[in-house]
BATI-193315 format. One line per field, with one value per residue (C-alpha): residue number from 1; residue in one letter; x, y, z. Coordinates in nm, 2 decimals. Layout:
% BATI-193315
resi	NUM;...;
resn	A;...;
east	X;...;
north	Y;...;
up	Z;...;
% end
This chain:
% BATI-193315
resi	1;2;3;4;5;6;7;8;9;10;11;12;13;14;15;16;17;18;19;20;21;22;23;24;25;26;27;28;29;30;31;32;33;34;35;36;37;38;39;40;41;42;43;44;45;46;47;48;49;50;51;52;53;54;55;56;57;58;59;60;61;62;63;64;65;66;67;68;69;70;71;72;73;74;75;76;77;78;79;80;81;82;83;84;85;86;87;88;89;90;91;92;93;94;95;96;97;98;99;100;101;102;103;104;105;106;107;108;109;110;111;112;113;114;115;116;117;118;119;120;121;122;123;124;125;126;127;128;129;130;131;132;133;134;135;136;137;138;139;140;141;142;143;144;145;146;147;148;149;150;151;152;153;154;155;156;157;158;159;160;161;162;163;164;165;166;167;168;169;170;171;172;173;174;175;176;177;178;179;180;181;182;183;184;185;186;187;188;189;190;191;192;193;194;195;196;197;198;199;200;201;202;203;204;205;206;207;208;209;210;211;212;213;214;215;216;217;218;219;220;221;222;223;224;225;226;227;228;229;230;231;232;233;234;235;236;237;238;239;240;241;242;243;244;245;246;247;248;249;250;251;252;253;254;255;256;257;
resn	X;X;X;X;X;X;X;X;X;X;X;X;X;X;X;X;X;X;X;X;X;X;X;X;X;X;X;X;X;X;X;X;X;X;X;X;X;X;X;X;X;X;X;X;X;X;X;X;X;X;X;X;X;X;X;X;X;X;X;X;X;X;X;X;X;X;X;X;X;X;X;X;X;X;X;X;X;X;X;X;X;X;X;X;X;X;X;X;X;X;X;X;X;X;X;X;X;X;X;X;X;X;X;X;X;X;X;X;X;X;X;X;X;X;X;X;X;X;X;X;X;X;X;X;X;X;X;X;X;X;X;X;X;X;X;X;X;X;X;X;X;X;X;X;X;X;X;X;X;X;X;X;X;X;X;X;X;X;X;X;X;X;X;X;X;X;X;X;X;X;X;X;X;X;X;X;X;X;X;X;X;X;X;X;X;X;X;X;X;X;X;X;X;X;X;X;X;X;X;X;X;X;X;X;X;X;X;X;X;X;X;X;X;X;X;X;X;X;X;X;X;X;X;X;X;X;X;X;X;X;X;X;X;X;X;X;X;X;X;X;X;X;X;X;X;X;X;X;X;X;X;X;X;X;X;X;X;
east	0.05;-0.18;-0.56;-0.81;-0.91;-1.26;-1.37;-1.75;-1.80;-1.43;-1.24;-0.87;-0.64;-0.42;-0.03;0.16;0.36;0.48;0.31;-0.01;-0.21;-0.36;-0.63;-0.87;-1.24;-1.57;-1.83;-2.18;-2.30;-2.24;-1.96;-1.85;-1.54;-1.28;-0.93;-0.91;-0.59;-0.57;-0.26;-0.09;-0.03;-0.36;-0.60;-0.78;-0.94;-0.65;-0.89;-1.09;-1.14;-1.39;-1.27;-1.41;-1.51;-1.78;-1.78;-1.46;-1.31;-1.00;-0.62;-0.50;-0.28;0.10;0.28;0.63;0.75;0.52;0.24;-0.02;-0.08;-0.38;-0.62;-0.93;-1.17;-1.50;-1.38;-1.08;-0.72;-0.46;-0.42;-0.21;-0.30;-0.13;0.01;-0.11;-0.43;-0.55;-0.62;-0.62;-0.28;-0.34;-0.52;-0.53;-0.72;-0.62;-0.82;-1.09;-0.99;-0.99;-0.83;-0.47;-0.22;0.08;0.41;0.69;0.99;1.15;1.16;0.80;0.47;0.41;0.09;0.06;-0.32;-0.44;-0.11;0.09;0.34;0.31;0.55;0.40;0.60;0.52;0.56;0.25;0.10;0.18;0.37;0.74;0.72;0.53;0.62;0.38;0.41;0.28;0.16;-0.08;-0.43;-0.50;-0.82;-0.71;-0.47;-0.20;-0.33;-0.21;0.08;0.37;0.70;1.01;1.37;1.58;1.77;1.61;1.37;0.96;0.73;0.39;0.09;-0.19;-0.56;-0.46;-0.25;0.08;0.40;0.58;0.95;0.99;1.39;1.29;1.67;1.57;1.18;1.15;0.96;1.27;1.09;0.71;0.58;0.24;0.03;0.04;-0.28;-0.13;-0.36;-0.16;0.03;0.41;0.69;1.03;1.35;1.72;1.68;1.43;1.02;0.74;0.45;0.17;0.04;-0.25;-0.09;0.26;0.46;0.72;1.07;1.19;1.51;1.42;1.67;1.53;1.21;1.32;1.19;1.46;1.26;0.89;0.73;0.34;0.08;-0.11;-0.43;-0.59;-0.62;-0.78;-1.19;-1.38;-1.23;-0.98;-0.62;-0.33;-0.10;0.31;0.52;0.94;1.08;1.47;1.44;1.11;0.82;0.48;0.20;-0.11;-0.47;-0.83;-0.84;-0.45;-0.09;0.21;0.59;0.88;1.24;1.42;1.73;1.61;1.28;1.11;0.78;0.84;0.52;
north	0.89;0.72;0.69;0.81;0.41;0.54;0.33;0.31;0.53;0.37;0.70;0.77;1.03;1.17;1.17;1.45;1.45;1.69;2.02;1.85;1.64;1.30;1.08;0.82;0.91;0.77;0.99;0.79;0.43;0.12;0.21;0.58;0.64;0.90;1.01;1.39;1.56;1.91;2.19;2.13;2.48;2.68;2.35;2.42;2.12;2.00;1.67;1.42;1.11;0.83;0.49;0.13;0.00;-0.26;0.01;-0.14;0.07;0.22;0.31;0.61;0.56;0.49;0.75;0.68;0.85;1.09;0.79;0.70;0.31;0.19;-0.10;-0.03;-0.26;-0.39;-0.71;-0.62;-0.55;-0.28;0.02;0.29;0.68;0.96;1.12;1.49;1.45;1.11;0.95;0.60;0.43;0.08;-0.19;-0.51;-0.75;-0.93;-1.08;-0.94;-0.83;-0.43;-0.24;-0.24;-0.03;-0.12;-0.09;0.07;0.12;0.15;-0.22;-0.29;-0.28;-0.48;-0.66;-0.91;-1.11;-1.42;-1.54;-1.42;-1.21;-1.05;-0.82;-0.59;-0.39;-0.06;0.08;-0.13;-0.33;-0.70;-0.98;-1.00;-1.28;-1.42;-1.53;-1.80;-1.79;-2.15;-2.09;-1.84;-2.00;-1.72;-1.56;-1.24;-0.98;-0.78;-0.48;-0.18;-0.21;-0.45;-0.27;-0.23;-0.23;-0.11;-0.42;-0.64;-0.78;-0.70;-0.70;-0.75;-0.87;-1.11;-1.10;-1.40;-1.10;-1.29;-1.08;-1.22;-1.13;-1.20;-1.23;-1.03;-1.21;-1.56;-1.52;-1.67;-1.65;-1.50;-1.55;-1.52;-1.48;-1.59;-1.56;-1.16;-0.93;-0.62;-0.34;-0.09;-0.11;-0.18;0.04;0.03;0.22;0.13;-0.21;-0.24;-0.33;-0.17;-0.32;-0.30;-0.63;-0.58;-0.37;-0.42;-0.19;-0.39;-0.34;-0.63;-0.73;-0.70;-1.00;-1.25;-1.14;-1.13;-0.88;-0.62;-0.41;-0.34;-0.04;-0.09;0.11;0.21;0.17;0.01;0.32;0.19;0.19;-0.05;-0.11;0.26;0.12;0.27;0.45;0.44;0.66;0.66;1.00;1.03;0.90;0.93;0.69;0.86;0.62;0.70;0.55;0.76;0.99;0.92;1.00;0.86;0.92;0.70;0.75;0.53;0.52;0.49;0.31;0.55;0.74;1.11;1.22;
up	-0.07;0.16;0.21;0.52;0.56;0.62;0.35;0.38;0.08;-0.11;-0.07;-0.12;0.01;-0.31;-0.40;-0.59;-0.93;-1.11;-0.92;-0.92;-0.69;-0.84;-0.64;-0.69;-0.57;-0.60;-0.66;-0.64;-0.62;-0.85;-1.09;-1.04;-0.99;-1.13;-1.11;-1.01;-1.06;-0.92;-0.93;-0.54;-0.53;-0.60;-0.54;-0.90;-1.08;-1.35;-1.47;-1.44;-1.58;-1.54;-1.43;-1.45;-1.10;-0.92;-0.61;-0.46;-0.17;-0.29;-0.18;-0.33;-0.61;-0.64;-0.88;-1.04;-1.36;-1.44;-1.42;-1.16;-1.10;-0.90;-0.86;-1.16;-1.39;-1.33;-1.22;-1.08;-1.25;-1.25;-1.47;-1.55;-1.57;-1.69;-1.38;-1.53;-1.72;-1.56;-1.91;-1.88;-2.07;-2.00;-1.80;-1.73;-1.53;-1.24;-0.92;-0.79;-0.43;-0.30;-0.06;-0.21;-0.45;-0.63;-0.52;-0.85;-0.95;-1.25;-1.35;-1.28;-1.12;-0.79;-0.70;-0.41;-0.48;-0.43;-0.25;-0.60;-0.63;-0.95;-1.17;-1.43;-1.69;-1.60;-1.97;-2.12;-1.85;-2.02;-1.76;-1.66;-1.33;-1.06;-0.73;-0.63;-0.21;-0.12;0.24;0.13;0.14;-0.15;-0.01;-0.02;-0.11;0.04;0.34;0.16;-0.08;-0.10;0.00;-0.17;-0.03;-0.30;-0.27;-0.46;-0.16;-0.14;0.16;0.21;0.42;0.33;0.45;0.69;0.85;0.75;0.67;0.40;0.23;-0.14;-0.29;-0.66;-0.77;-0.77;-0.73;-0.40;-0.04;0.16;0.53;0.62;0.98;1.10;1.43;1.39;1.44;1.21;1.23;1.00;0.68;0.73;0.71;0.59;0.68;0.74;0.68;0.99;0.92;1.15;1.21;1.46;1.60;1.86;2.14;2.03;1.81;1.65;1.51;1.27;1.08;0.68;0.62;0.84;1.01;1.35;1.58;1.72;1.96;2.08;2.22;2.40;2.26;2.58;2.45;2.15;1.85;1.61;1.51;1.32;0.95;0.97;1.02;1.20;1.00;1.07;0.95;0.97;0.95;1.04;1.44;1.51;1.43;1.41;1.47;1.42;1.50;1.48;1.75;1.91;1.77;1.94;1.87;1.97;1.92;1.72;1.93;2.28;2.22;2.44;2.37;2.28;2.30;
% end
């Protein structure tokens, strides 16, 4: 899943369920959106479906269970689609903010707006918790998706470019950092978060915040409103900005190529 940030025209790159490819694309102007779904192997049309929208710029969606989840409504919200035919299942409304998507799993949906941590029931949309974060001054919503740990602990970053932890247990702020300039979405593997914070590529401890290890971008990769991308793969960390890709190693902190 991800998206090509070029977000003049509110495109989104795709993700894949069951065989076939599932994305979120506007088409014209005002409220024209759809969800395309198209077979991953022989790139044929599947379905389409038209979705409610005020010409917000989109991520692509976040799929779990057979089901795509994504921002959609006229005034903002989140919805569920069937991950096959794109048919709308349910929606509700939430604040109005773009430029985000869900994080899932199998307990519920995760939406980080308006300095809220919210928990939808993925099966029919209605409320299971909130997690109000009260140093959030609530302008905005998370940059990207919030990120799951498997452990019972979510991440995400506010418009204020303020990382934040959230304990899911006992619906609390776990840590929150401040004074950052992130210019990508953040990353999770091993229990370490990667981030990018002006020139500075930056390892942190999940549990408490604390950076482990930095690596120097040599020059400034990103352009206008496209953000960098990072990506964890085994030992390598692929970051990626407009027109540059650099790889570091995980283990010696060094800059592969």
């Amino acid at each position: 899943m991800g998206d090509d940030r070029g977000a003049a025209l509110g495109e989104a790159l795709a993700a894949v369920v069951g065989g076939e490819v599932s994305g979120l694309v506007r088409l014209s102007g005002g409220a024209s959106r759809e969800t395309w779904s198209f077979d991953a192997a022989t790139g044929q049309l599947v379905s389409q479906a038209l979705i409610t929208s005020q010409g917000e710029e989109y991520f692509g969606p976040t799929v779990f269970g057979g089901a795509a989840f994504s921002e959609s409504g006229y005034y903002g919200g989140l919805a569920r689609f069937d991950g096959m035919t794109g048919a709308l299942q349910w929606s509700i409304g939430l604040e109005q903010f773009h430029q985000w998507t869900p994080a899932v799993d199998a307990d519920a949906v995760y939406t980080y707006l308006g300095g809220r941590l919210r928990a939808t029931d993925p099966a029919d949309g209605s409320p299971k918790y909130e997690i109000v974060d009260p140093s959030s001054v609530g302008m905005g919503s998370t940059l990207g998706s919030p990120v799951l740990d498997g452990h019972g602990r979510a991440f995400a970053v506010d418009s204020q470019s303020r990382l934040v932890a959230f304990t899911l247990s006992d619906r609390s702020v776990l840590w929150s950092v401040t004074d950052l300039a992130l210019y990508c979405d953040i990353a999770l593997a091993g229990g370490m978060l990667y981030d990018v914070s002006g020139l500075s590529f930056e390892a942190r401890s999940a549990t408490t915040g604390a950076v482990q290890w930095t690596w120097q971008l040599p020059e400034f990769i990103n352009a206008g409103n496209v953000r960098m991308q990072v990506i964890v793969a085994n030992n390598l960390v692929f970051i990626a900005g407009v027109e540059r890709l650099y790889v570091v190693d995980l283990a010696t902190h060094q800059q592969v190529w």
